[in-house]
C-alpha positions in Angstrom: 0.0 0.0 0.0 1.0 3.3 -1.0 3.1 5.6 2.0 2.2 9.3 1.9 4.8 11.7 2.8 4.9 15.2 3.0 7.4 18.1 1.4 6.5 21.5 4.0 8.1 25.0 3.3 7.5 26.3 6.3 9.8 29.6 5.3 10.5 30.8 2.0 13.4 31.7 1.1 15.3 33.6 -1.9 16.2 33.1 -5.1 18.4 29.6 -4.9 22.1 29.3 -5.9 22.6 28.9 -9.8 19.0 28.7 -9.8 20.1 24.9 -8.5 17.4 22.6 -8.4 18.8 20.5 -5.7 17.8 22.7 -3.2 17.5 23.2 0.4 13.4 23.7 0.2 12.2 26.7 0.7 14.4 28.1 -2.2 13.4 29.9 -5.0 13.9 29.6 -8.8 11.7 32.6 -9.3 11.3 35.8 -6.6 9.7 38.2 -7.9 8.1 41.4 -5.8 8.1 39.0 -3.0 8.1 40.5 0.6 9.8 37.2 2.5 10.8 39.7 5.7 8.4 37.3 8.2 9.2 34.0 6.4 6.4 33.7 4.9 5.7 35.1 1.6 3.8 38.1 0.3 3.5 41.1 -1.9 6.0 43.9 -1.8 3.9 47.3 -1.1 3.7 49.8 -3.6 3.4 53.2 -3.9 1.6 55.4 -7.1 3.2 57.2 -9.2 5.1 60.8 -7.0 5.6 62.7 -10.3 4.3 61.3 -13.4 6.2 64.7 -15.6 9.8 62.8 -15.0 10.3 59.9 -17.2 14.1 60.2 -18.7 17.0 59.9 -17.8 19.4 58.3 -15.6 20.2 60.4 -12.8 17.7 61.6 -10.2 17.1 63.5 -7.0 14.6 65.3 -5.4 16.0 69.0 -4.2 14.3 72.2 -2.9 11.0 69.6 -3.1 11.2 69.1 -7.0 12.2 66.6 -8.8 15.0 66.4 -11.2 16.5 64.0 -13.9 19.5 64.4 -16.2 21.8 62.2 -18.5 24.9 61.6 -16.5 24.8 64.2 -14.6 25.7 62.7 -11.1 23.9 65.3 -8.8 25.2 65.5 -5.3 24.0 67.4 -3.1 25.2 69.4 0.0 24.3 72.0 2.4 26.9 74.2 3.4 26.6 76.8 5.5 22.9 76.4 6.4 22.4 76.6 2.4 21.0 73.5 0.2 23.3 73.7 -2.3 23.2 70.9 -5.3 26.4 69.8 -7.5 25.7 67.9 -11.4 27.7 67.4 -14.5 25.8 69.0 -17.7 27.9 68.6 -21.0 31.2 67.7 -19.2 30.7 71.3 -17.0 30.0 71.2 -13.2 27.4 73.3 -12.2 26.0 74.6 -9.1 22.2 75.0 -7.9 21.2 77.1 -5.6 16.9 77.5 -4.9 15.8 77.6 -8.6 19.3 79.4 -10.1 21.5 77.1 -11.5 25.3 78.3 -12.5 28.7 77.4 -13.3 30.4 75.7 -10.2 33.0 78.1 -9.8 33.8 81.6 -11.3 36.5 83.6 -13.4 38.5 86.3 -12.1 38.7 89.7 -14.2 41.1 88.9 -17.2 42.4 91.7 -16.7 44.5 94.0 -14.0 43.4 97.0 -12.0 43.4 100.7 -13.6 46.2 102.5 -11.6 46.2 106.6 -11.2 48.5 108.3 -8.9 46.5 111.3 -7.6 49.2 113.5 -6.7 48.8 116.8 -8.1 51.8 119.3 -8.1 50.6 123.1 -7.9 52.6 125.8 -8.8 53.9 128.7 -6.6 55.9 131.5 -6.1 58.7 131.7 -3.5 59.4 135.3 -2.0 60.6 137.0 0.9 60.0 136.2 4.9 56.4 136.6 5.7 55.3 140.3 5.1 55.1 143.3 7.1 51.6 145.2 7.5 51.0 146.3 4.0 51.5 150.1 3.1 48.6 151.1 0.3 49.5 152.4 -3.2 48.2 153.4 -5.9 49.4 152.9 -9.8 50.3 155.1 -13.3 50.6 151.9 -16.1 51.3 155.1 -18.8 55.0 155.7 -16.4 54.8 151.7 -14.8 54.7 153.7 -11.9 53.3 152.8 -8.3 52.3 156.2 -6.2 53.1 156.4 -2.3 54.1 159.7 -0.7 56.6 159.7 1.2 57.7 156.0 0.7 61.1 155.7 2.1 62.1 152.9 0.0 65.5 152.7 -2.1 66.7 151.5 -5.3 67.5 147.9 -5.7 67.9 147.5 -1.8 64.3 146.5 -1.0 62.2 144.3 -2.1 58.2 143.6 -1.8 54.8 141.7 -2.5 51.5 143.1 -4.0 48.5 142.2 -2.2 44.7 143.7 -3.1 41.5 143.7 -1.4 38.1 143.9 -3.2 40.0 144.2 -6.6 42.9 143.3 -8.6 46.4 144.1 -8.9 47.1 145.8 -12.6 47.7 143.5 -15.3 51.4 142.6 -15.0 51.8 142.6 -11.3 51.2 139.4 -9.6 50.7 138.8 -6.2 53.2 136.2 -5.3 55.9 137.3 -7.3 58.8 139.1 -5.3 59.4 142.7 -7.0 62.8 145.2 -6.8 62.4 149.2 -6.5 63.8 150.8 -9.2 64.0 154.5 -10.1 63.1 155.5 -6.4 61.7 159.3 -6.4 59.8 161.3 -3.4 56.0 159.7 -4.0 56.9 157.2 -7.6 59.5 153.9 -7.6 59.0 151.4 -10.1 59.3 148.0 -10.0 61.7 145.1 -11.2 61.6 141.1 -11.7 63.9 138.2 -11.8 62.9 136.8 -15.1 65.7 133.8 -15.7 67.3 134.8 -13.1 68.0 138.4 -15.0 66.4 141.5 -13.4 63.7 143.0 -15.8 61.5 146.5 -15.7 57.9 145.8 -14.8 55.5 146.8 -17.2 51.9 146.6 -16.3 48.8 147.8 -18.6 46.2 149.2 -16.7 45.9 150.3 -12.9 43.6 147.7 -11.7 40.9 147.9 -9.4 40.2 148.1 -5.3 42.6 148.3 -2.8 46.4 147.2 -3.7 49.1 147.5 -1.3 53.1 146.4 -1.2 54.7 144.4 1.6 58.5 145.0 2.5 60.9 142.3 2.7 64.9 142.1 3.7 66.5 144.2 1.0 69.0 142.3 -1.1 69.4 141.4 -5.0 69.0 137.9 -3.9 68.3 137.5 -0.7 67.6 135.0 1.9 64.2 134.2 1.8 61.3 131.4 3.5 58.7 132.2 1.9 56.3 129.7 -0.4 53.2 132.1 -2.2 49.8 130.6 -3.6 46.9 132.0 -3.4 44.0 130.1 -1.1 46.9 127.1 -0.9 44.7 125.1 1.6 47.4 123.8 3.2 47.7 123.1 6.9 50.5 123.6 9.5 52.4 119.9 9.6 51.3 118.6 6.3 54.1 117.0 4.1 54.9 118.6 1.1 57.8 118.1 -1.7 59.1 120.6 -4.9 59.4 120.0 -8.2 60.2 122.2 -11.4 59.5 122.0 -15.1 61.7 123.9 -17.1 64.5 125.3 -14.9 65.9 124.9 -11.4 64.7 125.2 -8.2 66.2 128.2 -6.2 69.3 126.8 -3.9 68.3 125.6 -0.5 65.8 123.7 -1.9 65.7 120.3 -3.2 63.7 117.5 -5.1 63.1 114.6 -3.5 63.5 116.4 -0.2 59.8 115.9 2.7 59.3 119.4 3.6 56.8 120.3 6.6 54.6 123.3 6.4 54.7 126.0 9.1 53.6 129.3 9.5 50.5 129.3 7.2 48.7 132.0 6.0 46.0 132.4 3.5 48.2 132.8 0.6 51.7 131.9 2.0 53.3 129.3 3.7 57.0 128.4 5.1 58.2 125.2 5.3 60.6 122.9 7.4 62.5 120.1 7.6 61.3 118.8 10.9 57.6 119.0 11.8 57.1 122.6 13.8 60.7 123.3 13.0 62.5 126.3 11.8 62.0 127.8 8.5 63.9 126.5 5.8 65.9 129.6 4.2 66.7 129.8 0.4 68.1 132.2 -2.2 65.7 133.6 -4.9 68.1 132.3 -7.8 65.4 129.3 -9.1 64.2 129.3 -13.3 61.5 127.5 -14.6 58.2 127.6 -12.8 58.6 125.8 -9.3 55.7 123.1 -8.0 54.7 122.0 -4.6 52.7 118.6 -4.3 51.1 117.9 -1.1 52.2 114.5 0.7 50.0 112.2 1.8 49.4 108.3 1.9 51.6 105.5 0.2 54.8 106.0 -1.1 57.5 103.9 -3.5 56.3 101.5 -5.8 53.1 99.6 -5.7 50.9 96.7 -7.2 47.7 95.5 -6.8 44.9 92.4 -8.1 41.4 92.1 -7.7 39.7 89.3 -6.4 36.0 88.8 -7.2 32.9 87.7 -5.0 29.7 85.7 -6.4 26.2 85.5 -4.5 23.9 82.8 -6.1 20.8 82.3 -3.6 22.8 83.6 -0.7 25.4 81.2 -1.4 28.7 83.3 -1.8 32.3 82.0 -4.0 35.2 84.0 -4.5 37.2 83.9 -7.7 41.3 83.2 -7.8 43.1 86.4 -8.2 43.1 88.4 -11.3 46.2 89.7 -13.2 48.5 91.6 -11.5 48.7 95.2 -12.1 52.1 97.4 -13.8 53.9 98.8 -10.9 53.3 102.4 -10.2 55.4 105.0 -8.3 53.9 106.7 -5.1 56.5 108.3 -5.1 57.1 110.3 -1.5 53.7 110.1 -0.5 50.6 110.1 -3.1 46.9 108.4 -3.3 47.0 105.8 -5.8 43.6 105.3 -7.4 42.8 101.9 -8.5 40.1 101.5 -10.7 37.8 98.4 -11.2 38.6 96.1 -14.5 35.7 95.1 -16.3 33.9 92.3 -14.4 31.8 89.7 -17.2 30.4 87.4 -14.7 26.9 87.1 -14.0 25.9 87.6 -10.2 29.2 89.0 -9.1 28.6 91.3 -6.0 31.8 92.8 -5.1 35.2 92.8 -5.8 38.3 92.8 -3.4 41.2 94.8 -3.7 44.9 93.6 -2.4 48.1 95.0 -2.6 51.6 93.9 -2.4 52.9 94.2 1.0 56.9 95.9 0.9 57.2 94.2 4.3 56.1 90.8 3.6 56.1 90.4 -0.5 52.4 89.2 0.2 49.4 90.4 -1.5 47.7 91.7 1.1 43.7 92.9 1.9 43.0 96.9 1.2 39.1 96.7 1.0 36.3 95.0 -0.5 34.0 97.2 -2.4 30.0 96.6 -4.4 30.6 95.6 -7.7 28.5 99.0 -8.8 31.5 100.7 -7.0 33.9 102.0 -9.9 36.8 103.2 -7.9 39.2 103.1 -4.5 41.5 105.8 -3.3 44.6 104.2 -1.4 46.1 106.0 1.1 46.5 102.9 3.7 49.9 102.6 5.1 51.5 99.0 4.9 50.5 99.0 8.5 46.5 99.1 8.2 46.4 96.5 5.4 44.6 93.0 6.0 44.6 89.2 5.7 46.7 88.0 3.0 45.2 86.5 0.0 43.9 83.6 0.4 42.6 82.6 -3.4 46.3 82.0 -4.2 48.5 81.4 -1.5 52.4 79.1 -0.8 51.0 76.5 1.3 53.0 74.7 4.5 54.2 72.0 1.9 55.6 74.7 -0.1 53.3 74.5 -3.2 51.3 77.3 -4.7 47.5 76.8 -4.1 45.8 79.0 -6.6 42.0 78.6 -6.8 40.3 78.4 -10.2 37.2 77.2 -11.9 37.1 73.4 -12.4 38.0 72.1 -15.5 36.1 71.0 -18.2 35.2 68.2 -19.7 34.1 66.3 -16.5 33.0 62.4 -16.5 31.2 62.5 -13.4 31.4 63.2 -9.6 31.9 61.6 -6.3 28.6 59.5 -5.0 29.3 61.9 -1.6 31.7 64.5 0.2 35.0 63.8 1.6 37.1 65.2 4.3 35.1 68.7 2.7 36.4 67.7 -0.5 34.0 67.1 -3.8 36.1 64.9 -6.1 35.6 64.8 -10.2 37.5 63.3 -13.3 37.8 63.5 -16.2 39.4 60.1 -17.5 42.0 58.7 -15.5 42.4 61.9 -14.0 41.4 62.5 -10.4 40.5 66.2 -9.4 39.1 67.7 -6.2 38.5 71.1 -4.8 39.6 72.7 -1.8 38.4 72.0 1.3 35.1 73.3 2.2 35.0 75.8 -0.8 33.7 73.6 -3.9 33.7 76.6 -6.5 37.3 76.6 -5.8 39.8 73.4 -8.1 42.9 74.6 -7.5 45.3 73.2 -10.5 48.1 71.5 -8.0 44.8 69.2 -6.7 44.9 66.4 -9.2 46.0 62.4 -9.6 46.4 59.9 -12.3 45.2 56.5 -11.9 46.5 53.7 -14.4 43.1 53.4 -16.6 39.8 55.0 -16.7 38.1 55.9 -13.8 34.4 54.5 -13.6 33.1 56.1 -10.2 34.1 57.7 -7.3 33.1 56.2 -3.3 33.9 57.8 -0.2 33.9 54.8 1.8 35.2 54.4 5.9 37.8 57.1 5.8 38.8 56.6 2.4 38.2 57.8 -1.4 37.6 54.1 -3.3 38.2 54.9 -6.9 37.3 52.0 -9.3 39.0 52.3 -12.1 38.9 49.3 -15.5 41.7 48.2 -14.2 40.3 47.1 -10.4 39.9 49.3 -6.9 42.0 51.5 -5.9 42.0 54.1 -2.7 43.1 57.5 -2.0 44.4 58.0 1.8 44.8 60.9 3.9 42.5 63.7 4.7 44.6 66.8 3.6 44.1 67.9 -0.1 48.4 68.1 -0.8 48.5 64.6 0.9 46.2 62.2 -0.6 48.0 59.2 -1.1 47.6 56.8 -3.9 47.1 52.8 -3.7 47.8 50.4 -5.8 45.4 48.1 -7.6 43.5 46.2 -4.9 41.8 42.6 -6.3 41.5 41.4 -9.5 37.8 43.0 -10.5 37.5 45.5 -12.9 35.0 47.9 -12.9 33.2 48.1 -15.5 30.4 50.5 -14.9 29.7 53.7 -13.6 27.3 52.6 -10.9 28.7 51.9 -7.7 27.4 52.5 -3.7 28.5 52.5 -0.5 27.2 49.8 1.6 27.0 48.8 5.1 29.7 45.9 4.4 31.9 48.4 1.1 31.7 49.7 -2.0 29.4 47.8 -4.7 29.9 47.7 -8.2 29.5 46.2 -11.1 32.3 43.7 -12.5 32.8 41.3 -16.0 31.6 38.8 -12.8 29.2 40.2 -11.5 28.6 42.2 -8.5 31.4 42.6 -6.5 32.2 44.5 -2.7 35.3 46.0 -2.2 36.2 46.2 1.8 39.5 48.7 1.1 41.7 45.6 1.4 39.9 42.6 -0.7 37.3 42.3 -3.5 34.4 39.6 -3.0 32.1 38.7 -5.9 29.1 38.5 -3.6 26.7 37.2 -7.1 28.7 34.2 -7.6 27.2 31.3 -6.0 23.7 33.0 -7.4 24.4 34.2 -10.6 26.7 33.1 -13.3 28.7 35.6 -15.9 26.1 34.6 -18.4 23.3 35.6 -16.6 24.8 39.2 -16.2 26.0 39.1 -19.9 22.2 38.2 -20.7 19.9 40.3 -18.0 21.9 43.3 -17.5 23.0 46.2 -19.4 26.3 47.6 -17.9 25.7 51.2 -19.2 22.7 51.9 -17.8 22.7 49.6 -14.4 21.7 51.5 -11.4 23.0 50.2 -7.6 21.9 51.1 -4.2 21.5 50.0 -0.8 18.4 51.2 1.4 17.1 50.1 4.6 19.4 47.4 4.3 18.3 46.2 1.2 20.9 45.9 -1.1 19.3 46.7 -4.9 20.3 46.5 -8.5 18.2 48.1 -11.3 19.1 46.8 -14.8 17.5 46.5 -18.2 15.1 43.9 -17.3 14.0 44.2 -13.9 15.4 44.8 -10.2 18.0 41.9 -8.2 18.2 42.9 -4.4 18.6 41.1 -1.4 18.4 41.6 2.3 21.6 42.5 3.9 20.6 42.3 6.8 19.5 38.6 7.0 22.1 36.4 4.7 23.5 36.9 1.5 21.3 34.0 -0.5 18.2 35.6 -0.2 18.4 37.1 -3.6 15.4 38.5 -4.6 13.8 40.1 -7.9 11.2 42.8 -8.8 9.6 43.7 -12.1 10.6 47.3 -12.0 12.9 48.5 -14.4 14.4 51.6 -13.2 16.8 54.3 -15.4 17.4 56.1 -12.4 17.3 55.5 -8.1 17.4 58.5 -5.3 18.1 57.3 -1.9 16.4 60.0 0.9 18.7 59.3 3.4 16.7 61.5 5.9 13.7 59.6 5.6 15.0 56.6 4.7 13.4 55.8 1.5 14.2 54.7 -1.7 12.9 56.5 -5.1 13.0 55.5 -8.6 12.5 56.7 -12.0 10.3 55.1 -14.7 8.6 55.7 -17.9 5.4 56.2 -16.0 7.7 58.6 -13.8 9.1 58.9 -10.4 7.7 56.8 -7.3 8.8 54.9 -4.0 9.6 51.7 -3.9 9.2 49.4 -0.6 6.0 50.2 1.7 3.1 52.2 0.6 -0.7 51.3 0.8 -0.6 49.3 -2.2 0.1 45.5 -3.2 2.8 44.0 -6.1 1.6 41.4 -7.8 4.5 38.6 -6.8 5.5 35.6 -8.2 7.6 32.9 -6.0 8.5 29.4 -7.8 10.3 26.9 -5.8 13.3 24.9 -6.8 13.0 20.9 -7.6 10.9 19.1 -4.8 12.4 15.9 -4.8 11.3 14.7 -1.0 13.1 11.2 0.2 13.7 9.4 -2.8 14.7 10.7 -6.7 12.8 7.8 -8.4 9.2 8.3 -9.8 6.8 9.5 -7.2 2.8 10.0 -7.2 2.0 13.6 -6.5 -1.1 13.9 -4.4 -1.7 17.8 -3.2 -0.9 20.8 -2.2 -1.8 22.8 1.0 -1.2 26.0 1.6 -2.2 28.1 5.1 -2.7 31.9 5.3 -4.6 34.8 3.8 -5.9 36.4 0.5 -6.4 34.5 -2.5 -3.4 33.7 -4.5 -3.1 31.7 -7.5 -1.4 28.2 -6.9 0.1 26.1 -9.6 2.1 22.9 -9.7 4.9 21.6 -12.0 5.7 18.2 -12.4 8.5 17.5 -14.1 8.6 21.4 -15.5 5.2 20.9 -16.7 2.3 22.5 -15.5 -0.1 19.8 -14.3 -2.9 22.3 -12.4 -3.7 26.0 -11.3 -6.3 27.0 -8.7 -6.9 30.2 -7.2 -7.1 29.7 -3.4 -9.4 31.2 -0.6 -7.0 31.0 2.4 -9.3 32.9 5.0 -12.4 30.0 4.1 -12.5 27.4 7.2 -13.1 25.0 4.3 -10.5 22.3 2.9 -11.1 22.1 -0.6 -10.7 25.9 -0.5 -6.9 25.7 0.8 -6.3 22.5 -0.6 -5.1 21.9 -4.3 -5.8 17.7 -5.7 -3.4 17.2 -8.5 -5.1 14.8 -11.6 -4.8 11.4 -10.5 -1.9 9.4 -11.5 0.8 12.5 -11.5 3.8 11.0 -11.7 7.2 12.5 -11.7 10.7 12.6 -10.0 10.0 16.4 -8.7 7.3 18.8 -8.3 7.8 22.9 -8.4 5.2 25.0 -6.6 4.5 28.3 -8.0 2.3 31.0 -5.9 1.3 34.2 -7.9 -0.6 37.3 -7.8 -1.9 38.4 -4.0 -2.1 36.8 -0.1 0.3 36.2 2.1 1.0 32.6 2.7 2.5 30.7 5.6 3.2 27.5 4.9 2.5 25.3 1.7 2.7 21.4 2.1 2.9 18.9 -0.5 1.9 15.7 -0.2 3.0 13.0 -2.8 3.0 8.8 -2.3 5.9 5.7 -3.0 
């Protein structure tokens, strides 16, 4: 008489090794949308479409609430300073969004140098005489060139004087801070000579002129002694610095070019001047040519350079450029304002531009002001002194090298899946570049690596910067941006994809094998026992594979549907879904998982709704591999979902269960009589959870 004996899978399990089907039961040949997290089996939940407007592309992620797709364009994102700022790669560029404005990562300094003007502005003067005596008034005759004073005491050649007026003017010819010679002395009439070239000439004036004029003695001599400096409404202040210069002649001797002079003694019109700060008068002889300047001192003196630095504000997220050309070198000479003047600025959203000068006491460009870019021009009077922070856009770093910071470069592959150590890293390539620390507009040129083949993608990972490259793993070590140090090739799995993710266990990617983790010391081809090199060769599309771990669910998106597994658990329970993804986002704060379809973006995992699943088991031998009579099937648990039996791999019947009826026939499935075979699969489809499933068959 026939035994009956029973075949239970009492917890269902993954896909099964190689699809094997010698099996441990409970192991799947087929896993589809299966939720196995209890050990029993049921649907995945689902969630409706979030945004059905995005349907291309194969990058993704949801910032400032909206999504947003692209073609290789690697977004990463990062809030910096309180600011949501998001990094991507459009057409080989990096750019950088901030809110809904979207620029260049990274901006140009002016191309070219500050305007320089020195502002020093020589005024020309007289010299004559001590300060005056209390003027004597006079009248004039042009017709003789005679001035009129009764009773004027002075003498021929011995005196000398200055012409002052009040509510007029002197006659045309006379001039008030010119130093005049009596000639011709009578009782009430003199008239007057001039050194002209240092030759004494007759005076001769053309009209008498107007108000009230009056003559000032001074020491008599031909050339004599004299302090004082004449120009009218000079301005000039007791103590203020001033030097002389002359065009066309010589000054008189006593005085020199090149020499600081102090004033003293100030009047209106006149002025003495000093060596020494409230010193004596300096005394000279009236024997100068050519027409004699003073310049008033103030601010910088020798010679001087500048650059400009400018400053970007996109959506309250400021950059600063590297440092523009350096300007010519202009003479302050002993004291001047230099004015520097803005070079023209092309960049969009610039705000203000930085000025910096080159320090003579520490050869360092150094901080003068920062000014609004509507701001046109800077008058520089600060002493070396009063300057601030050097610049710091290009600057000789401890380990001696020159850090200037520039745009990044063009021509881009992609970007780092995260931050590192402050640093966003991008190549282009086998070349590895990053940017400096904490400032990602800012690539400096000297921050760059070559690997020994292409680089594929770029994983900070446990302290280090995993770059897989076709040629296998490598790492960068170190946290400061001058020390990175290189590895060598770590395991013998090339990477041959651009998809890769940090795990809880290392870096995933995508191997010739398969799918492979990289620890920082070894590489494990974790798809091996499951999966052979023919089943990736046949399922998945390299180019456009997507991989990602969530909730400790390890996922990978390819051309025909979705492989994941439950890291959490053990390795073989491989899974699969129907969804065919171009593009996943990961929302690390909330933990959930996002991808992008033709029907457009939506969660995966939870959510109200149910997957339709399919679970096949592998080869249901029981005790003995010889012919056996199949019998049943039954299942325990809830819903309704469609149960079919293969003998043999072929289908031999298909019922649709009622698992929450307290009737047998409902829960049980009777296979046609006389089912032979040497194993049975049992397939569960559609909806229900199910607990157990027990097959009975006879020897």
């Amino acid at each position: 008489m026939p035994t009956m004996k029973p075949i239970v899978i009492s917890k269902f399990g993954g896909i099964a090794p190689r699809f094997g089907k010698s099996v441990k039961v409970g192991m799947a040949e087929i896993c589809e949308n299966c939720d196995l997290s209890d050990g029993g089996l049921a649907a995945l939940k689902d969630h409706p479409v979030e945004d059905a407007t995005v349907t291309t592309g194969n990058s993704l992620i949801k910032y400032n609430g909206t999504w947003l797709s692209g073609t290789d364009t690697h977004y990463l994102p990062w809030k910096l300073g309180g600011i949501d700022l998001l990094f991507s790669v459009v057409g080989g560029v990096i750019k950088k969004t901030v809110g809904t404005i979207t620029v260049d990562a990274g901006h140009e300094p002016p191309t070219a140098a500050p305007g320089l003007t020195n502002l020093a502005t020589p005024v020309a003067c007289t010299f004559g005489g001590t300060t005056p005596a209390a003027g004597v008034v006079c009248t004039f005759d042009y017709t003789t060139d005679t001035v009129i004073k009764t009773l004027h005491g002075l003498t021929d050649a011995e005196d000398s004087l200055l012409f002052t007026n009040v509510g007029g003017a002197l006659p045309t010819g006379i001039f008030a801070e010119t130093v005049y010679y009596v000639l011709n002395a009578a009782s009430g009439t003199f008239q007057l000579m001039f050194y002209n070239g240092g030759v004494l000439e007759l005076v001769d004036f053309t009209d008498n002129g107007s108000g009230t004029s009056s003559y000032h003695a001074t020491p008599t001599g031909e050339s004599p002694l004299e302090t004082l400096v004449n120009k009218t409404s000079h301005g000039l202040s007791n103590g203020d610095r001033v030097s002389f210069s002359n065009s066309g002649g010589a000054l008189p001797t006593g005085l020199s070019v090149g020499t600081v002079y102090y004033v003293v003694n100030k009047t209106t019109h006149t002025f003495e001047v000093s060596l020494v700060s409230g010193g004596s008068p300096v005394e000279f002889q009236y024997d100068g040519t050519g027409t004699p300047y003073y310049t008033k001192l103030v601010g910088l003196t020798g010679f001087q350079r500048y650059l400009v630095v400018t400053k970007r504000t996109v959506g309250g997220h400021t950059d600063r450029s590297g440092p523009g050309p350096v300007s010519a070198e202009i003479d302050a000479g002993l004291g001047s304002t230099i004015r520097v003047t803005k070079p023209t600025i092309t960049e969009a959203y610039v705000t203000e531009w930085e000025i910096y000068r080159l320090s003579n006491a520490t050869a360092e460009y150094l901080f003068v002001v920062s000014l609004p870019v509507g701001t046109t021009t800077y008058d520089d009077v600060l002493a070396d002194a009063d300057l601030g922070a050097a610049l710091d856009t290009e600057y000789t770093s401890d380990q001696g090298n020159t850090i200037t910071w520039a745009k990044p470069l063009t021509g881009i592959d992609g970007l780092s899946t995260d931050i590192y150590a402050g640093m966003v890293f991008a190549w282009n390539g086998s070349a590895l570049y990053w940017c400096e620390p904490g400032y990602p507009d800012a690539w400096p040129e000297f921050y760059t690596v070559n690997f020994p083949s292409s680089i594929m993608a770029v994983v900070p990972f446990a302290g280090s910067v995993v770059v897989l490259c076709a040629s296998g793993p490598m790492r960068l070590d170190g946290t400061h941006p001058e020390l990175l140090q290189q590895s060598k090739v770590i395991g013998k799995e090339p990477a041959i994809s651009g998809t890769a993710y940090e795990t809880t266990r290392g870096v995933a990617y995508l191997s010739d094998s398969g799918i492979v983790m990289f620890d920082l010391a070894n590489t494990t081809v974790i798809t091996d026992p499951w999966f052979t090199e023919e089943w990736f060769e046949d399922n998945v599309d390299f180019d456009t594979a997507k991989l990602i771990e969530n909730d400790g669910k390890f996922y990978l998106f390819h051309s025909t549907g979705t492989l994941f597994f439950d890291a959490r658990t053990k390795v073989s329970d491989w899974q699969t879904m129907e969804i065919a993804a171009t593009a996943v986002y990961r929302d690390s704060a909330a933990g959930s998982l996002f991808v992008l379809t033709t029907t457009g973006v939506r969660e995966i995992h939870g959510g109200s709704g149910d997957l339709e699943y399919t679970w096949r088991s592998g080869e249901l031998r029981g005790a003995v591999e010889t012919d056996k009579v199949f019998e049943s099937v039954v299942l325990t648990g809830t819903g309704s979902p469609i149960l079919s039996v293969y003998v043999d791999d072929d289908l031999v019947a298909t019922k649709t269960m009622n698992l929450d009826s307290e009737l047998e026939r409902d829960v049980e499935l009777k296979l046609p009589e006389g089912t032979y075979g040497k194993y049975a699969q049992v397939q569960l489809s559609s909806a229900g959870t199910v607990d157990t499933a027990r097959l009975e068959y006879s020897i």
